[in-house]
C-alpha positions in Angstrom: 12.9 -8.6 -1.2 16.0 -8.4 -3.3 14.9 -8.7 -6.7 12.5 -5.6 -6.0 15.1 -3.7 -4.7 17.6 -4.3 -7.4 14.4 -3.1 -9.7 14.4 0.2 -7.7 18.1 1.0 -8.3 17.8 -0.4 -11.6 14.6 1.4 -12.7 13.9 4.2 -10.4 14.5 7.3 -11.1 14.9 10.0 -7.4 13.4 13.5 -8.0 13.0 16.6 -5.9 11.3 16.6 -2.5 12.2 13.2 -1.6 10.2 11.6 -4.9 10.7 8.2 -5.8 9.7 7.6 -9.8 9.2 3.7 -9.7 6.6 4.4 -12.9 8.0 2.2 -15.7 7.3 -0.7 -13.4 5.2 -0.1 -10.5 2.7 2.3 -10.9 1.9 4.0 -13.9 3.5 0.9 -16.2 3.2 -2.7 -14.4 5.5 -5.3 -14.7 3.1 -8.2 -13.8 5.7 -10.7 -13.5 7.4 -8.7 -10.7 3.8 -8.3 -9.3 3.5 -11.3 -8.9 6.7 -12.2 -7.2 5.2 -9.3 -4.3 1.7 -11.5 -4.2 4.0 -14.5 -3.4 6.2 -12.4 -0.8 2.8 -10.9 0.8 1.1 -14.2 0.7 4.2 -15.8 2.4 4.5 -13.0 5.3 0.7 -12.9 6.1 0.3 -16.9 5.9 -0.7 -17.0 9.4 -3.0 -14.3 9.4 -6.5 -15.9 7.5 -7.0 -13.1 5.3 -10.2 -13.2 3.2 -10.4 -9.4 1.9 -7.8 -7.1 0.6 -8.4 -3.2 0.5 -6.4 -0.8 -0.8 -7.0 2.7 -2.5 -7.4 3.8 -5.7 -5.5 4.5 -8.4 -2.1 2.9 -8.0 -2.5 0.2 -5.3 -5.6 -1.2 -7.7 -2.8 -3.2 -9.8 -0.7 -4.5 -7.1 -3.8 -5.4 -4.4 -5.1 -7.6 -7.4 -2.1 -9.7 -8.3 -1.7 -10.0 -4.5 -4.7 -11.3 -3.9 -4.5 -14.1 -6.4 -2.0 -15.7 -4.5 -4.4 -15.5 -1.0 -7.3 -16.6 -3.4 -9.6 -13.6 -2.1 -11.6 -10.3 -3.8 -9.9 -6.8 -3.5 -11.9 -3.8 -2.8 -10.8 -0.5 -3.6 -11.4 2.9 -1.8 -12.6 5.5 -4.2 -11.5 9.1 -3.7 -14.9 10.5 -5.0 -18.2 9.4 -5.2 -19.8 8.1 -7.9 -23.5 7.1 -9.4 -22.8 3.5 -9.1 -21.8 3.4 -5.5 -25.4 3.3 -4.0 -26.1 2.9 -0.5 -24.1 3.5 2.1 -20.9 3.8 2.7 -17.9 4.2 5.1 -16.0 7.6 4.7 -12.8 9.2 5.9 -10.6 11.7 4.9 -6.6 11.0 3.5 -3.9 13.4 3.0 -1.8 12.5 -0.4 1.6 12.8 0.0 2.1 12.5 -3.8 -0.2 14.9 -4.7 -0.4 17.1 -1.6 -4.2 17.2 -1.2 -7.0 16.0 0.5 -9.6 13.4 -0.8 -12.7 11.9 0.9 -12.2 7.9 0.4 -15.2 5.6 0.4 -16.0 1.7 0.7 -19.6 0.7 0.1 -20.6 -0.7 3.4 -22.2 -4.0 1.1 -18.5 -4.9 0.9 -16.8 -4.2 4.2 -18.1 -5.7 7.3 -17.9 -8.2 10.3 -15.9 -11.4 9.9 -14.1 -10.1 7.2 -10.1 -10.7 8.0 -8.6 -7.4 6.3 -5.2 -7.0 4.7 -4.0 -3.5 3.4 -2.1 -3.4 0.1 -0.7 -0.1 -1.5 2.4 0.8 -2.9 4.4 3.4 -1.0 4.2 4.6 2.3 5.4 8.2 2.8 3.4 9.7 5.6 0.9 6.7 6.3 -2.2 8.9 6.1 -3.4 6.6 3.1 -2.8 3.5 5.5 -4.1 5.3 8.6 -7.8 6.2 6.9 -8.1 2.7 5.4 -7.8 1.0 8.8 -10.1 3.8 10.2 -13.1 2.3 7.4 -12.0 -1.0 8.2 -12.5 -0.3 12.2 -15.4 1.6 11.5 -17.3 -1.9 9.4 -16.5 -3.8 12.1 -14.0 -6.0 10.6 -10.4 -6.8 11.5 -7.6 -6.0 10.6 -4.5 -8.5 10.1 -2.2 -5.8 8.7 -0.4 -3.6 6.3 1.6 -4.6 2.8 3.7 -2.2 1.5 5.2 -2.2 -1.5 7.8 0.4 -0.9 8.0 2.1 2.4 10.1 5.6 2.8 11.9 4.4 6.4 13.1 8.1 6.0 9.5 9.9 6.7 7.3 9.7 9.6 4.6 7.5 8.1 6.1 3.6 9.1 7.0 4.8 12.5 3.0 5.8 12.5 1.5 2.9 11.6 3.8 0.6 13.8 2.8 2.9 16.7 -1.0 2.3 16.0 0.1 -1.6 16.6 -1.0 -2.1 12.8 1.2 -5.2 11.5 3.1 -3.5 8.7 5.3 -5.8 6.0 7.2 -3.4 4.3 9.0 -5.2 1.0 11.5 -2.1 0.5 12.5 0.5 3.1 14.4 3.0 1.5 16.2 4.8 4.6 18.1 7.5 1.9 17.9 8.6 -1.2 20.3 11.1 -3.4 18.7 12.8 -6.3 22.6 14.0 -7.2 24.3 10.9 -7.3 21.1 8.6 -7.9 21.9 6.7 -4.9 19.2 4.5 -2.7 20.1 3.2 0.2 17.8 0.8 1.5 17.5 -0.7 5.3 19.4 -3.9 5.6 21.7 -2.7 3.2 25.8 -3.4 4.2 27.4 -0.4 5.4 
């Protein structure tokens, strides 16, 4: 997707330990308009795939997920990262490393809102290590729905998580693979790019 792309170099900002600062557009400050564009672009690779839910996990794939799922006409539902009083019932449960912020978190999806015949599509915005992606589609498997696949806003073709999820024969629809990155020179190379 070119005009995301040209947003990246434009707008992103590369930091130490392979960080990519996309936070004046993507996930701290939202440019809806470009959101939109990536519903469109999701909606358009998954057209065949009869989605009717869209999961992703909180904080920063909240934003995107929604926009998204205005163009397949379908609710989101979010995985929390800690319980909470108004999530009564129960629930599915798994455990997700952060790459961001190198921890741990237990994520939850009230079972009322996961189940069979639900046609699930994953929505977040990066993909480093794929642990976030791996433990949604492990709730997901474990509600008994199915899952169609995997958008990614920005996918780091550089780290093991893409390579993960592909081998797990999860459909993954990466909008961005950034296969380099040079916090010096403020170079990002992305795959497809001419050599």
């Amino acid at each position: 997707m070119q005009l995301l792309k040209d947003r990246i170099r434009r707008d992103g900002k590369i930091k130490a330990g392979n960080v990519l600062k996309v936070d004046s557009f993507l996930n701290h400050q939202m440019d809806i308009e470009l959101f939109q564009e990536i519903g469109r672009e999701f909606r358009r690779r998954f057209a065949d795939a009869e989605v009717n839910k869209i999961l992703t996990i909180e904080a920063s794939g909240i934003g995107i997920a929604c926009v998204a799922a205005e163009s397949f006409h379908v609710p989101v539902v979010f995985a929390k990262k800690t319980q909470t009083k108004n999530i009564a019932g129960e629930v599915y449960t798994t455990k997700v490393e952060s790459f961001t912020h190198g921890r741990v978190y237990d994520i939850i999806v009230s079972k009322e809102f996961l189940g069979r015949g639900d046609k699930v599509l994953l929505i977040d915005d990066f993909l480093a290590n794929g642990k976030a992606l791996e433990g949604l589609a492990q709730l997901v498997g474990d509600s008994g729905a199915e899952l169609v696949g995997a958008g990614i806003v920005i996918e780091k073709g550089f780290q093991a998580g893409g390579e993960r999820i592909r081998s797990l024969g999860i459909r993954l629809e990466s909008l961005a693979i950034v296969e380099s990155m040079d916090e010096k020179t403020g170079t990002i190379v992305f795959r497809g790019d001419e050599s």
